[in-house]
C-alpha positions in Angstrom: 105.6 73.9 132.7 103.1 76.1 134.3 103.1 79.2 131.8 101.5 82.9 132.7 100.9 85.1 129.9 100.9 89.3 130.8 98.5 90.3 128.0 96.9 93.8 127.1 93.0 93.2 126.9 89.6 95.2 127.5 87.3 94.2 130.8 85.4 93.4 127.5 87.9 91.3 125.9 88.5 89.5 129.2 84.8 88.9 130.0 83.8 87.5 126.3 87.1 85.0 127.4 85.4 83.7 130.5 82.4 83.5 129.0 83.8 81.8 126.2 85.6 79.4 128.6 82.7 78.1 130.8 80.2 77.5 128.4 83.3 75.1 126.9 83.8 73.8 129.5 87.7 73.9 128.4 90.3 76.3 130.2 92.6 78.6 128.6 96.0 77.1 127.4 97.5 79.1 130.0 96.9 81.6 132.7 96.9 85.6 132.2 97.4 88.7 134.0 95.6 91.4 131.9 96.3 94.9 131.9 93.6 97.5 130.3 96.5 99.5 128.1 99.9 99.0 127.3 100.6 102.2 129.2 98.8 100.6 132.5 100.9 97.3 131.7 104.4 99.9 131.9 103.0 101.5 135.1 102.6 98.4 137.3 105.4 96.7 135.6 108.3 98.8 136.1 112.1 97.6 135.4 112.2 96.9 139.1 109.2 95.1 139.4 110.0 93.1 136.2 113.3 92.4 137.9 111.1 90.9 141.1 109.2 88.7 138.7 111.9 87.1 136.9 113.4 86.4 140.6 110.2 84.8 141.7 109.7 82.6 138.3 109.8 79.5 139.2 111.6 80.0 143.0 108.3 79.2 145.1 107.1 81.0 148.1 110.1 83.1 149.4 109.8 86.2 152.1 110.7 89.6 151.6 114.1 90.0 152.8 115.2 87.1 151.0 113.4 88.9 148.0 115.2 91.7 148.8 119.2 89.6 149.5 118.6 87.9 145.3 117.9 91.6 144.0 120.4 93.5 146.0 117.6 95.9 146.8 116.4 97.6 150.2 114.0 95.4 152.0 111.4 98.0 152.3 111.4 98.8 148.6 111.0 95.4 147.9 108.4 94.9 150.5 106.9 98.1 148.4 107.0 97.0 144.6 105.6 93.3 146.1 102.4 95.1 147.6 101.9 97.0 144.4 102.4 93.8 142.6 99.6 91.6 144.7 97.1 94.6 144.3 97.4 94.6 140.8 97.2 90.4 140.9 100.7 89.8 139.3 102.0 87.9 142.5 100.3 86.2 145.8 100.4 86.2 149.8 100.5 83.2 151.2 99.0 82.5 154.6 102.5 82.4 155.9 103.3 85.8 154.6 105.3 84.9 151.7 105.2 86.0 148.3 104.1 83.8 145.6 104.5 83.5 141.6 103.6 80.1 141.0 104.7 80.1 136.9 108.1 79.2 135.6 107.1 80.7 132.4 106.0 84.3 131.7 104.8 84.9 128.0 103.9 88.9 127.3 101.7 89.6 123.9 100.1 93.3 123.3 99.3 94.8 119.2 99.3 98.2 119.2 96.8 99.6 116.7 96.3 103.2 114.6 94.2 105.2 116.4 91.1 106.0 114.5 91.0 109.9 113.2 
């Protein structure tokens, strides 16, 4: 099972990871899409867009329009959220000009913290 995990985590955070990671010599467990807040995370992924990922988890490469048939959306606001949603790195274009998720497993893991006074 090929597992993606949406995770809330500092450029910091992310960095010490990779860092962590090739001086191992070991991968992560799994890979991750990380967003800088939980409010950034809500931004990109909006119901909608949530509603493209779950329809792409595990489906392959599939176009637009056949996107668009499985959500009972319009094309072109599918063709929309999909843009937003390989600019921020959740999904990929294939050479073909397909749209890719290539997990059939999505974890999500945030903490929310006080903020100090």
């Amino acid at each position: 099972m090929k597992t993606v995990l949406f995770e809330v985590a500092s450029l910091d955070e992310v960095m010490a990871r990779v860092k962590a990671a090739l001086q191992s010599g070991k991968p992560d467990e799994c890979a991750r899409v990380s967003f800088e807040s939980a409010a950034h995370l809500a931004r990109i992924m909006t119901p909608l867009r949530w509603g493209i990922v779950e329809a792409m988890t595990g489906a392959g490469p599939i176009g637009v329009r056949e996107l668009a048939r499985r959500l009972g959306r319009d094309v072109s606001a599918v063709h929309a959220d999909c843009s937003a949603l390989v600019t921020s790195g959740v999904i990929d274009r294939t050479s073909e000009g397909k749209y890719l998720f290539p997990f059939d497993h999505v974890k999500v893991q945030f903490d929310l913290h006080a903020r100090a006074a």
